[in-house]
N, C-alpha and C positions, 0 to 999 in steps of 0.2 A: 672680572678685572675692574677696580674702581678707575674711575677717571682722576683724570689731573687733576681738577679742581674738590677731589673727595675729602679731602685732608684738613684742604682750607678751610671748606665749609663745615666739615666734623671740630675743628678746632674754636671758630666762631660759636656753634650752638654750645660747647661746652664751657666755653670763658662765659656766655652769655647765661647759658644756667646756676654757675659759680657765680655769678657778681647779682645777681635778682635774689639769688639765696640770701648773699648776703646784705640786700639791702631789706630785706624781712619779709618777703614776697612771700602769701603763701601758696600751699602745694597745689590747691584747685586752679589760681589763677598761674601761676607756672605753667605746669606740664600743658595749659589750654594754650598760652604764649607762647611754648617751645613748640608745640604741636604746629602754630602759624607760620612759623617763623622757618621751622625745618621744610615743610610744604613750600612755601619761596622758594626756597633755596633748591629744590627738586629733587630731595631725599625723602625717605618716610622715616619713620621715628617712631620709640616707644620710650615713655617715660615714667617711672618711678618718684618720687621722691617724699624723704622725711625731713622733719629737722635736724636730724645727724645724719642723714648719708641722701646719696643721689645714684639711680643706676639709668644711664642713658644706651639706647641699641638702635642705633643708624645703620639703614643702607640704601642703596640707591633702588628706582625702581625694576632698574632691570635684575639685578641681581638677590639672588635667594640670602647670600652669603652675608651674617649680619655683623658688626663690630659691637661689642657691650664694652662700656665703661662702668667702672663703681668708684666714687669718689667717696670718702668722710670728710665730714665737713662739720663745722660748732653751729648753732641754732643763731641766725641770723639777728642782725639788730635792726630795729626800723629807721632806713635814712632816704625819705621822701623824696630828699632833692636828687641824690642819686638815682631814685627808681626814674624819676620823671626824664632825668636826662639818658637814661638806657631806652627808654622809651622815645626818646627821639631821636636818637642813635639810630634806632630799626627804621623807624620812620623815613630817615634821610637814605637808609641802604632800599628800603621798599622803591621809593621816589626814584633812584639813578642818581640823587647829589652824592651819593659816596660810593666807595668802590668796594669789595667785600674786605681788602686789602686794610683799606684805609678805617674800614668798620671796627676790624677786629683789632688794629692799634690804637684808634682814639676807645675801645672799649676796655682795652688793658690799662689804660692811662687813666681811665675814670674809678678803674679798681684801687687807685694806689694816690687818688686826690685827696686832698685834705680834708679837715672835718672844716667845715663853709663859719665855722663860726666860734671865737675866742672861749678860752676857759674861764675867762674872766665873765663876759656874756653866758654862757653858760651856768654855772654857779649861780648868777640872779636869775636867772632862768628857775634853776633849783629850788632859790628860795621864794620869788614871785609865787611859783606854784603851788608850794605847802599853804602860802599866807592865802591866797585864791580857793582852795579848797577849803577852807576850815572858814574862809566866807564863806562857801557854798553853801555848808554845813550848817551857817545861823549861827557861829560861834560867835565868842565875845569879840573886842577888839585887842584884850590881853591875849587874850588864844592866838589869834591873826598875826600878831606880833611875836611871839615865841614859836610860832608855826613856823613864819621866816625863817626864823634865825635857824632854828632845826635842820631845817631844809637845807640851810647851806653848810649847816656841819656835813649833814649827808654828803653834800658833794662833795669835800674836804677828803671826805674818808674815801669815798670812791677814788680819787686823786691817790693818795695817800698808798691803796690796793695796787693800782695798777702801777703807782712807778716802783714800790717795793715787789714787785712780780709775785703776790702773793696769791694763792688759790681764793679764784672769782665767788667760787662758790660760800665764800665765807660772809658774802657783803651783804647779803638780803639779812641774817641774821645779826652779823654786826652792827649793821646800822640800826634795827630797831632796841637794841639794845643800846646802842649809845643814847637812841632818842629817848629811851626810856629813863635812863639815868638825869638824863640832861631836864627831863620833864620833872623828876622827883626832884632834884636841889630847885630849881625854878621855884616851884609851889611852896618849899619854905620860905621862900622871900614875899612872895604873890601864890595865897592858897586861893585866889579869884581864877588861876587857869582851871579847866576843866583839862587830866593829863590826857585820857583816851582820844581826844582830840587833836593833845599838840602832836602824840605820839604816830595817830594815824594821817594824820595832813602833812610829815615831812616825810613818809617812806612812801607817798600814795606815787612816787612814781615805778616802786616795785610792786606794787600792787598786781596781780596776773589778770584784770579785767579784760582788757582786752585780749592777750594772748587768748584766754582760757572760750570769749566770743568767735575768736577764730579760730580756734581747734573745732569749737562746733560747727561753726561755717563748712569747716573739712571734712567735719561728719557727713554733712547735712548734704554736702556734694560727692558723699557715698568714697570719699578718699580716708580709708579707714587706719590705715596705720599714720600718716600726716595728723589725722585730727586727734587721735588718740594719743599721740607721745606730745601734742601740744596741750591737752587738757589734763594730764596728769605733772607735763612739765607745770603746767600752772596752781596743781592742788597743792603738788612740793614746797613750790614757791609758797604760799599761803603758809605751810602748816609751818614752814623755816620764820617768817615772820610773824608766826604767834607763838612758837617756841622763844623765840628773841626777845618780845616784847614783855610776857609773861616773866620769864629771868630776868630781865632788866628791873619791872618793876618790884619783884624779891628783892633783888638785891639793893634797889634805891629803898624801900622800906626799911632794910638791917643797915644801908649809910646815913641816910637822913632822916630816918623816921617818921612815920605817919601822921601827914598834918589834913586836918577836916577842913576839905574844900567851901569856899565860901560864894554863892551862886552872883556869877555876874552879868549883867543887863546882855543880852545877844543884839548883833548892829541890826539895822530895822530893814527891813524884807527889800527896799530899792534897791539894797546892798546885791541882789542874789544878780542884778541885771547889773552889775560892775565886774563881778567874779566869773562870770562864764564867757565875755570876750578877754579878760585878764589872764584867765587859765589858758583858754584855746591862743594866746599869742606866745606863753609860755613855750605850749607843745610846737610851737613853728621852731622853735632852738633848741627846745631836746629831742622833736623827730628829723630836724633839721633841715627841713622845707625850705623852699629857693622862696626868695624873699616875696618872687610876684604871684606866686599860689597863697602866700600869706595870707590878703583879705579873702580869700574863696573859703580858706580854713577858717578862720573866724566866724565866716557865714553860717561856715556849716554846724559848728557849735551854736550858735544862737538857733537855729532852724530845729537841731535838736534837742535843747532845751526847751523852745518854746510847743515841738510837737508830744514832747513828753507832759507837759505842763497841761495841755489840751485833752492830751490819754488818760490822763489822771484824773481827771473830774469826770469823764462817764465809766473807764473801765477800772479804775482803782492804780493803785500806787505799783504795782509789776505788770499787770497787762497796759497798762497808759504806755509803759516804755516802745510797746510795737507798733503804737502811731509817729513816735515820735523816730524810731528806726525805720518804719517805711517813707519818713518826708526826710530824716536824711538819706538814703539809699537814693531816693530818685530824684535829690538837689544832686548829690554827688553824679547820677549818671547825667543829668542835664548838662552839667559842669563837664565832662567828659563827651559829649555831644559839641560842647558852644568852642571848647579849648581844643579839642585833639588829645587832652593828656589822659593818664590813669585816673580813673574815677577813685584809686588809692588816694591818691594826694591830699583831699578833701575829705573823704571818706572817714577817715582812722581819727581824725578833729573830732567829728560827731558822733563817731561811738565812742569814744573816751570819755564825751559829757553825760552818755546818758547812763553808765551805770555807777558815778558819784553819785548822781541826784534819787539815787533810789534810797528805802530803808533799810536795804541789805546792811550797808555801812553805819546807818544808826544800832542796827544790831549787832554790828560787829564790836562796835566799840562798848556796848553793855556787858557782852563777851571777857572783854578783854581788862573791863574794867572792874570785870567781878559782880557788876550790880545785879545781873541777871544772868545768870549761868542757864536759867530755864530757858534763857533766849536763843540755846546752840540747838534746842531741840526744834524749833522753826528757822532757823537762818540757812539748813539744808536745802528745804522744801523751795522758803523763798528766792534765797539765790538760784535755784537750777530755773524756776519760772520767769524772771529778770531776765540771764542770760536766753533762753529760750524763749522770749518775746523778741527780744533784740534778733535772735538770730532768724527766725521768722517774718519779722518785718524787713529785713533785708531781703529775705527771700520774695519778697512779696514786692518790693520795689523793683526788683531786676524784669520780673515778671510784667508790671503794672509799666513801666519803662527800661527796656534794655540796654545793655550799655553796648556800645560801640566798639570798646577798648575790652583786651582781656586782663589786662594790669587794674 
């Protein structure tokens, strides 16, 4: 016989699993959250879940008799500032300031809150980013500048996708197709852009870096179907973006035809210490981070920049990155120590800076630009050692310092 209060509580952990999903939570730090959270509440619990579906099986502990739910659900997007306030949502129902009652309506309320930040701010956001990257890169200052503007076509069209309700799945490959077009008329005017560049600095926020680091995360914590439809969601992602860019630039060749790029001065090396707090303020408006985690994320971008920078002069340019992923791992759990909050919030800033700065992406754009097609035969090997430093040195931080928080 469930109790009174069975329903309540079965209703709470499943809004609460539904709204962490969809703030881009993944499946190792879920099902640990829901597993704490069902335990409060004096239920036991088993949980499932992927980035398309969720299967939850609650009962109480007297009874054998168990309830399953299976929910489908879309592959979450990352929005920081929501996680952090689901997170203190719990926090307040842990404490006795809130009631389970009152939990589970201000958490339906937080499902259905706004994006925290205009489309106008957003779009510069867009374009900040491409132009911050393609500094990170050592590109020109012409690049930088067409990088921008790119950037904010992207967003344009993203706009564009979603109020025309048109299939999502078309944007990844849209957009580098448009950038690729837009990079081929450019360079008749200005053959000083380098286009592999402009091309890859405005779509880098489709880029699957980070998903493709946290499906391995998923691996790695032995959650095999999570990690696995998130590391292939992410090859997809990839091969749709070189498919798009590859087309774009055919056909910019048969519209504007082939003009011989002319090499221009790259901005000078202090520039790389403007582009990596530049970038990481970007990411606070497109992961949409509450404004007062903003300098923690910044930090932690500089921390892992400068710990990869450090890894690189003894261990070389892809193992360097697992110094600089185990000092961010353990700024970010300190930061989750000092605050109370998810060691997420911080966390996903500094793994975002550290796989730009690798040469994965100087290979990719050799790739893509034709100059070395030999290069696809090592950007295999390299990329999977890159992502597998990074996700090592994580593992290694949790280890060296544990986080407090399961979020």
């Amino acid at each position: 016989m469930k109790s009174d209060g069975f329903s309540q509580k079965r209703d709470f952990i499943l809004e609460l699993g539904k709204a962490l999903h969809q703030f881009g939570t993944p499946a190792f730090r879920l099902e640990a959250h829901l597993n704490n959270v069902t335990k409060f509440l004096g239920l036991d619990g088993y949980f499932l879940l992927s980035p398309t579906s969720m299967t939850f099986s609650l009962w109480e502990h007297a009874e054998t008799e168990q309830q399953n739910y299976n929910i489908r659900v879309h592959p979450g997007e990352l929005d920081l500032g929501r996680l952090a306030e689901a997170d203190e949502l719990v926090e307040e129902l842990v404490s006795g300031s809130k009631t389970l009652d009152e939990a589970l309506t201000s958490l339906r309320q937080l499902t259905r809150k706004p994006a925290p930040y205009s489309q106008q701010l957003t779009m510069l956001a867009f374009g900040v980013s491409a132009g911050a990257f393609a500094m990170l890169m050592r590109a020109s200052w012409i690049d930088i500048m067409f990088s921008t503007l790119a950037g904010l076509m992207v967003y344009c069209l993203i706009v564009l996708v979603e109020r025309k309700g048109l299939n999502s799945e078309i944007l990844e490959p849209l957009s580098s197709i448009m950038a690729a077009l837009f990079a081929a008329a450019v360079s008749v005017f200005y053959p000083e852009i380098y286009s592999p560049i402009v091309i890859l600095s405005s779509i880098i926020v489709f880029i699957p870096g980070l998903a493709i680091t946290m499906g391995l995360k998923d691996l790695a914590a032995r959650h095999l179907t999570s990690g696995t439809a998130r590391v292939m969601d992410g090859i997809m992602c990839l091969f749709k973006l070189y498919f798009g860019t590859t087309l774009g630039m055919a056909l910019g060749a048969q519209i504007f035809g082939s003009v011989e790029h002319v090499n221009a001065p790259a901005v000078p090396e202090w520039t790389l210490w403007l582009a990596v707090p530049t970038l990481s303020m970007t990411l606070v408006v497109i992961f949409k981070s509450r404004l007062k985690d903003a300098p923690w994320g910044v930090l932690s971008a500089i921390v892992a920049f400068v710990g990869s920078l450090l890894g690189t002069v003894y261990l070389g340019d892809s193992l360097g990155l697992f110094v600089g992923a185990v000092m961010t791992g353990m700024y970010s759990n300190i930061y989750s120590r000092i605050t109370n909050a998810p060691s997420s919030v911080v966390l996903l800033h500094g793994v975002v800076l550290l796989v730009p700065g690798s040469k994965a992406y100087i290979t990719l754009n050799e790739v893509i630009s034709g100059e070395s097609m030999m290069a696809l035969s090592d950007l295999g090997p390299q990329t999977f050692l890159i992502f597998m430093s990074i996700t090592a040195g994580l593992i290694f931080a949790n280890s060296l310092i544990p986080s407090r928080k399961t979020l």
